[in-house]
C-alpha positions in Angstrom: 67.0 -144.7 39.6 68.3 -145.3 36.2 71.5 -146.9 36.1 73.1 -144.3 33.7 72.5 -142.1 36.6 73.4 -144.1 39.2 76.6 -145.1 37.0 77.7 -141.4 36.4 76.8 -140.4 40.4 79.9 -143.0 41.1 82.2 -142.2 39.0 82.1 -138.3 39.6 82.2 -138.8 43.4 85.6 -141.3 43.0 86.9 -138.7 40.6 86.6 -136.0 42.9 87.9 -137.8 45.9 90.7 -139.1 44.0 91.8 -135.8 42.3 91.5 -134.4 46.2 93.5 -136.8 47.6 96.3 -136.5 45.2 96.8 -133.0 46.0 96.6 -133.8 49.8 99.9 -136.4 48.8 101.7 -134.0 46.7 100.6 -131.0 49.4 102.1 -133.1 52.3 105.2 -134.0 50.0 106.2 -130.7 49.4 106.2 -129.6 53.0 108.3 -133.1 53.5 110.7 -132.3 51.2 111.1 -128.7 52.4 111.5 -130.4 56.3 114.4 -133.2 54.8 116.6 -131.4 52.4 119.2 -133.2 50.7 118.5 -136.8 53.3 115.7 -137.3 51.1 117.1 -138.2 47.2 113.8 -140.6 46.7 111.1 -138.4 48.5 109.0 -138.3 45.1 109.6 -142.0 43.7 106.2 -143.3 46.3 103.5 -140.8 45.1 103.9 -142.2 42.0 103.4 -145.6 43.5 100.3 -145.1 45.6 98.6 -143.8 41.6 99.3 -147.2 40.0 100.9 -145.4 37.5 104.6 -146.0 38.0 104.8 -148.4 34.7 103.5 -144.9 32.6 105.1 -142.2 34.3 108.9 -143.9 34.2 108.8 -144.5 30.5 107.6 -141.6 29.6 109.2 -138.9 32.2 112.0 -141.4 33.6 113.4 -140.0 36.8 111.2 -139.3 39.3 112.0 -135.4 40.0 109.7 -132.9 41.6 108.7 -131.4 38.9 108.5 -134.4 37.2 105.9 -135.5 39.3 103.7 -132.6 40.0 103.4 -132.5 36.1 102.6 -136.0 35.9 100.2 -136.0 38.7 98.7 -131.9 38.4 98.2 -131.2 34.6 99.3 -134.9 32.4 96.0 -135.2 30.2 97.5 -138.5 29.2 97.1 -139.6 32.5 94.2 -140.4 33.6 95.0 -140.6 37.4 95.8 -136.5 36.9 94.1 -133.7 39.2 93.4 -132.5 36.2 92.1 -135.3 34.2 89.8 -136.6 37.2 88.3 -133.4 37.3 87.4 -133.4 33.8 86.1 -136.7 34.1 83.8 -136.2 37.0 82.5 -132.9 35.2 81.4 -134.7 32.1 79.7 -137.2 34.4 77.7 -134.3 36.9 76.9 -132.8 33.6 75.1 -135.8 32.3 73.2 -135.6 35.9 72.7 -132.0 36.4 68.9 -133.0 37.0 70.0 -134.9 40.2 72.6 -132.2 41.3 71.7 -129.1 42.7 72.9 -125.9 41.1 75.0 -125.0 44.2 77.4 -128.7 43.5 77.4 -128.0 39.3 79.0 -124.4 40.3 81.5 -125.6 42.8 82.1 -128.6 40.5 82.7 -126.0 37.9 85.1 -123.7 40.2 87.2 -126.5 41.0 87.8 -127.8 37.4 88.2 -124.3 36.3 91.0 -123.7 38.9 93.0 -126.7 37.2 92.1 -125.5 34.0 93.9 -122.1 34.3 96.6 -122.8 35.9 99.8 -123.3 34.3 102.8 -125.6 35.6 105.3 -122.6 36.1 102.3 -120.6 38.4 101.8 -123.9 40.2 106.0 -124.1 40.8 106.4 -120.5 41.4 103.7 -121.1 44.6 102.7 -125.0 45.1 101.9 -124.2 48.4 99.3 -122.4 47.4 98.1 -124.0 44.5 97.4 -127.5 46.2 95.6 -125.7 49.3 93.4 -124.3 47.1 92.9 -127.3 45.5 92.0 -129.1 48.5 89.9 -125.7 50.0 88.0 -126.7 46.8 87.1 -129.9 47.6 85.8 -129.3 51.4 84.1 -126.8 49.2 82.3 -128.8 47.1 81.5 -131.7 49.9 80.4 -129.1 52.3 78.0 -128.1 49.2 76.9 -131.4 48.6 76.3 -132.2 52.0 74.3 -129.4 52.5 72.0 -129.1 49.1 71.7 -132.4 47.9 68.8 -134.5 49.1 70.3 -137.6 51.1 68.4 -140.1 49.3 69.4 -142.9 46.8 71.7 -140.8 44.6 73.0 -139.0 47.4 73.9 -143.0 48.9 75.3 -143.7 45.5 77.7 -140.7 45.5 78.7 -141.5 49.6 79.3 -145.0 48.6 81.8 -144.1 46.2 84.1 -141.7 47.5 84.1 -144.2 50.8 85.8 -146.9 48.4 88.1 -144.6 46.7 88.8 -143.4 50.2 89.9 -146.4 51.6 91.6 -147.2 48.5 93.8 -143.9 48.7 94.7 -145.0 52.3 95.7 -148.1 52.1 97.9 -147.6 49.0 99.6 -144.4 50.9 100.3 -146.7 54.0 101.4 -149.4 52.1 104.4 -148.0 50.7 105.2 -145.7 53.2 105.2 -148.5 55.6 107.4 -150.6 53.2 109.8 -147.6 52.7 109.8 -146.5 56.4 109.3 -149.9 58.6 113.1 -150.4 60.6 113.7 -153.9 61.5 111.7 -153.7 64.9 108.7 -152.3 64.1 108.3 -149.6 67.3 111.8 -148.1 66.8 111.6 -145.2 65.1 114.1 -142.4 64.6 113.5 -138.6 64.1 114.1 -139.1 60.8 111.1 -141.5 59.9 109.3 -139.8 62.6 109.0 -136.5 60.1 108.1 -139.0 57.5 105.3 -141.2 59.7 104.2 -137.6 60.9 104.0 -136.9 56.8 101.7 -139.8 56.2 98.7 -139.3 58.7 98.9 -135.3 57.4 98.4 -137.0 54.0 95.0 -138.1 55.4 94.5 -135.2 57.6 95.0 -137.8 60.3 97.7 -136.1 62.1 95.7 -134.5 65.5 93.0 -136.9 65.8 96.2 -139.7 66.2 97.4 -137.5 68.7 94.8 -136.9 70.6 93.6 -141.2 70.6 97.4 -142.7 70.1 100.1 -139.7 71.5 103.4 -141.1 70.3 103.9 -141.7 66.6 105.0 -145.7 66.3 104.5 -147.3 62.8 102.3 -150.1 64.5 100.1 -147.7 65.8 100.1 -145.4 62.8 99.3 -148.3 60.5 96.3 -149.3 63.2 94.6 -146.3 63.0 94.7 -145.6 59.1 93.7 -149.0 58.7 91.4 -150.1 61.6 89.7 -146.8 63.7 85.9 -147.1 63.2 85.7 -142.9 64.1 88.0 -141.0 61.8 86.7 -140.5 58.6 89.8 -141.6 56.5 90.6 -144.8 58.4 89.6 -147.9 56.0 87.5 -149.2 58.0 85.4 -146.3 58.9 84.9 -146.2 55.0 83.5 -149.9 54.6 81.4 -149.6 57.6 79.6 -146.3 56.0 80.4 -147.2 52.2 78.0 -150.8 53.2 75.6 -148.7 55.3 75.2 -146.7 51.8 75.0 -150.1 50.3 72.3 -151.8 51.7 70.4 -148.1 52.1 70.6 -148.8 48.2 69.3 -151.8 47.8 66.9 -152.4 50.9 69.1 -154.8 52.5 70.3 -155.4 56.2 73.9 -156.7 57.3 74.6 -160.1 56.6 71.6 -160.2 53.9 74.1 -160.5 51.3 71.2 -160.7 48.4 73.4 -159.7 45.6 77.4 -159.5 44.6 78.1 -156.5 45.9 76.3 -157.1 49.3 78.5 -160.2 49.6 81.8 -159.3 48.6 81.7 -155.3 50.1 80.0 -157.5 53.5 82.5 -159.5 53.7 85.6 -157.0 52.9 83.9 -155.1 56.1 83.8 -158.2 58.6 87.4 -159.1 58.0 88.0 -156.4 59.7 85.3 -156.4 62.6 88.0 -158.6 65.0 91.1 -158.2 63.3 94.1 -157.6 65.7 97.3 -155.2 64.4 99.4 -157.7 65.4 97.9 -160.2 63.0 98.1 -158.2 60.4 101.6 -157.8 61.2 102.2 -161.2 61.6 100.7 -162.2 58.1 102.7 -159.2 56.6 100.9 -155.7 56.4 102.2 -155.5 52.5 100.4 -158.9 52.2 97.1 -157.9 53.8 97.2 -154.9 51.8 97.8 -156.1 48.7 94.9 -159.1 49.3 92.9 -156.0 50.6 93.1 -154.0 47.4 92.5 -157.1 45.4 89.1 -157.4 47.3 87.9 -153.7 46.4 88.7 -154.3 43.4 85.8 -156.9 43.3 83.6 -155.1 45.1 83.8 -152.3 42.9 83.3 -154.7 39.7 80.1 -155.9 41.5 78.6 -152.7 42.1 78.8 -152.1 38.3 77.6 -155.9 37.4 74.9 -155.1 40.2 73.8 -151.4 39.4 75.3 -150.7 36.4 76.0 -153.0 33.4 72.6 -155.4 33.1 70.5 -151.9 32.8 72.9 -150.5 30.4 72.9 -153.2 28.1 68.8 -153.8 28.0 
């Protein structure tokens, strides 16, 4: 495959998934807010954490309002961690690939972009409910499409790959400053209070039943297990290395452990750190810590799928 392709595959795969998953925050926050009132002055400050984009958004809207935010993180062009702006990113990059798409994801691609497109910020505050249900309706719509039209080959592996990592990005970054925020000084008592709030962060990954049904009681150590460490739900971190490296060496031929390139090595390894990881030592070493070593790692991983795939093609 040429890497253009392969390059442009990526990219609209993490946009999509990231422009999903910040609806599924602001979604979530809005029922939160509804559910705490008045006991909840900061509710909006953390979406604007787990982006990245805190440095941006507070000089240029200062406080950190609802509607601040949802026009920050819905319809800002200048950002370009916006619903909006993803979508229009990972448009330009499935229509440079339409000959690898099939018509069914370039029209569902199209539905959901136009959907951001034509909405206007006092429709979206006169029904957000709505708005950001729709928006995430769009995006099982446009997987469900994908999953069913598109050939699972190399570009198909390419495209899985990359939503995995921006996955597991999303999740850690959610847990990481919800934990911060939330954790009480012993880290199993919680009040009903943070319990609304914990309950809040596994809806934000559509996590909320399937940790009843394997953990029962919300507790922040087992809430912070399961996003980060469940090999079966499909939003857990590790879930997403284990299939984003099954993509990988699908890619290039390889088998686990091969490590034959960069992004064998460094995705491989990001994947066994967590094979016989305990909670408790990540708890132990400081779960802000781990996270914020984690993140550092996908980061690298993510450079050396472009050095691998991407950059030495483009530049012959």
């Amino acid at each position: 495959m040429l890497s253009r392709v392969a390059d442009s595959l990526f990219w609209m795969s993490r946009y999509v998934e990231r422009a999903e998953n910040v609806a599924r925050f602001i979604d979530v926050n809005l029922t939160l807010s509804l559910d705490l009132g008045p006991d909840a002055p900061h509710q909006w400050d953390p979406l604007i954490y787990t982006t990245g984009d805190h440095e941006d958004f507070y000089q240029r809207y200062g406080e950190a309002t609802q509607s601040n935010v949802l026009a920050f993180l819905t319809f800002d062009e200048a950002n370009p961690n916006s619903i909006l702006s993803c979508l229009r990113s990972a448009r330009e990059n499935a229509r440079t690939v339409r000959e690898m798409i099939s018509s069914t994801m370039w029209e569902e691609l199209n539905k959901f972009y136009l959907l951001l497109r034509s909405a206007t910020q006092p429709q979206v505050v006169a029904a957000p409910f709505e708005f950001f249900q729709a928006i995430r309706d769009a995006g099982y719509l446009l997987e469900g499409a994908t999953e069913a039209t598109m050939s699972h080959g190399e570009a198909w592996h390419f495209r899985r790959m990359a939503r995995l990592l921006e996955r597991a990005d999303k999740t850690s970054r959610i847990l990481d400053v919800k934990y911060f925020e939330l954790s009480p000084p012993s880290v199993d008592a919680v009040v009903s209070f943070d319990t609304l709030q914990w309950a809040a962060l596994l809806k934000s990954a559509s996590a909320l039943e399937a940790y009843r049904k394997a953990e029962g009681r919300i507790a922040p150590h087992s809430v912070a297990h399961f996003l980060l460490m469940d090999r079966d739900f499909p939003r857990a971190v590790y879930f997403c290395l284990l299939r984003a490296e099954q993509s990988l060496l699908t890619i290039t031929g390889g088998t686990p452990g091969s490590h034959r390139n960069a992004a064998e090595q460094r995705l491989g390894r990001l994947r066994a750190e967590f094979d016989y990881m305990s909670m408790d030592e990540v708890i132990a070493r400081g779960l802000h810590e781990f996270i914020d070593g984690f993140q550092k790692h996908l980061n690298e991983v993510g450079h050396s799928i472009h050095e691998t795939f991407f950059a030495v093609q483009n530049a012959s």
